[in-house]
C-alpha positions as CSV (number, residue, x, y, z in Angstrom):
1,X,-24.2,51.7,-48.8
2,X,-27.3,50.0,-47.2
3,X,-27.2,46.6,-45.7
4,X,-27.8,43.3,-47.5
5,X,-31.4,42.5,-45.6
6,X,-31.6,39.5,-43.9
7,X,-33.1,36.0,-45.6
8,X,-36.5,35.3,-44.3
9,X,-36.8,32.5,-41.4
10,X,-38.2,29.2,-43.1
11,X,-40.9,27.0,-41.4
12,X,-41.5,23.5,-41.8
13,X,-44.6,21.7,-40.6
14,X,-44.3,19.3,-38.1
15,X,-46.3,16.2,-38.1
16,X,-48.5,14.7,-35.5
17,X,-49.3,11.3,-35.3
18,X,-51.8,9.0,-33.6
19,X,-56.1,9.3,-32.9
20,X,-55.5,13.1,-32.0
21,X,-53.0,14.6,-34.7
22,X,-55.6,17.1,-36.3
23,X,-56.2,18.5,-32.4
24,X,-52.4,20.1,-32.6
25,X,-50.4,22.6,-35.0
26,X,-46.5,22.5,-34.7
27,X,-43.8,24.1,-37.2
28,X,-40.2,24.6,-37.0
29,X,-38.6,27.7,-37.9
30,X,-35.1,27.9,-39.2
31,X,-33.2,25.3,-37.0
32,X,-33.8,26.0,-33.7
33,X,-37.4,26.9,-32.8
34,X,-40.5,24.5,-32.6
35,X,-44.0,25.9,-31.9
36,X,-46.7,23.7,-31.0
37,X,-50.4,24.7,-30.6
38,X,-53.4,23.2,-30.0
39,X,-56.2,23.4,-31.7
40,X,-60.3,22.6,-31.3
41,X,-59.8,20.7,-27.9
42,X,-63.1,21.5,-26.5
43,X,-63.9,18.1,-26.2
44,X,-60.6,16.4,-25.9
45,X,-60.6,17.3,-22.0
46,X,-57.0,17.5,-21.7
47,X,-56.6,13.7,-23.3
48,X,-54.1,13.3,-26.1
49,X,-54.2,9.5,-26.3
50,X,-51.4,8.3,-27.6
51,X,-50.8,11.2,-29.8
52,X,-47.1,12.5,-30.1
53,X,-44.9,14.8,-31.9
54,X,-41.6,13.7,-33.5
55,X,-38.9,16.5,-32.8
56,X,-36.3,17.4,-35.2
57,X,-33.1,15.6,-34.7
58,X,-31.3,17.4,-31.2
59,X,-31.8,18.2,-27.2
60,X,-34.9,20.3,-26.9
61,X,-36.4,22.5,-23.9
62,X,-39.2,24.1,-23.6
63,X,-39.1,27.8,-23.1
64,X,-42.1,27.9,-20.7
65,X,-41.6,25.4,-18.7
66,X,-37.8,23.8,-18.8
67,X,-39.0,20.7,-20.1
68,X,-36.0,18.7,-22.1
69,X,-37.2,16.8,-24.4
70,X,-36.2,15.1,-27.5
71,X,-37.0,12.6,-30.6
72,X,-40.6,11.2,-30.7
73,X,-42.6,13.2,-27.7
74,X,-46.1,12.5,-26.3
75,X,-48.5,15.8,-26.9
76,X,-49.8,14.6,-22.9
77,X,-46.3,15.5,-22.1
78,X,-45.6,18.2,-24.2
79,X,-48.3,19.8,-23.3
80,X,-49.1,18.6,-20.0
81,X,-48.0,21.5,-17.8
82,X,-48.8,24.5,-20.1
83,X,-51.6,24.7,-22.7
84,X,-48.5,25.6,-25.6
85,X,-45.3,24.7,-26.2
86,X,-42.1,26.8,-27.9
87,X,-39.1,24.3,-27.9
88,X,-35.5,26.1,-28.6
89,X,-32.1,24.1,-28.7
90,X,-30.9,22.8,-25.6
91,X,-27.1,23.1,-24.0
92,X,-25.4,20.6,-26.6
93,X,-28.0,20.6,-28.9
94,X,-27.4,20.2,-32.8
């Protein structure tokens, strides 16, 4: 008897808002990963205004760099230390 395969991960868009929202990409998948990319920030020079990224409901830290963060996040924070971000659950997350 084979296996029942797996379900597919689903992925959500996350929203940026503020001046520089369309400079950044960010998706959840399932319930415990958040990607965040940016994108055409040639010209940006590293400023994000006061663009930010609203994380799903929980404690969040970034695999990269140990960042915890959580709720409504500025992308100069975000992505401050390291040009992406990948965000998993942190200890007592939900």
């Amino acid at each position: 008897m084979r296996p029942e395969p797996k379900a597919a991960p689903t992925y959500a868009p996350l929203a940026a808002r503020g001046a520089r929202a369309a400079h950044v990409v960010a998706l959840v998948r399932g319930e415990g990963l958040v990607a965040v990319a940016p994108r055409l920030v040639w010209g940006l020079g590293g400023d994000w205004g006061d663009t930010a990224l609203a994380l799903p409901p929980g404690d969040w830290r970034d695999a990269f760099t140990g960042q915890e963060a959580r709720g409504e996040v500025p992308l100069a924070t975000l992505l401050g230390a390291f040009p992406v971000a990948l965000l998993t659950q942190g200890e007592g997350g939900s």
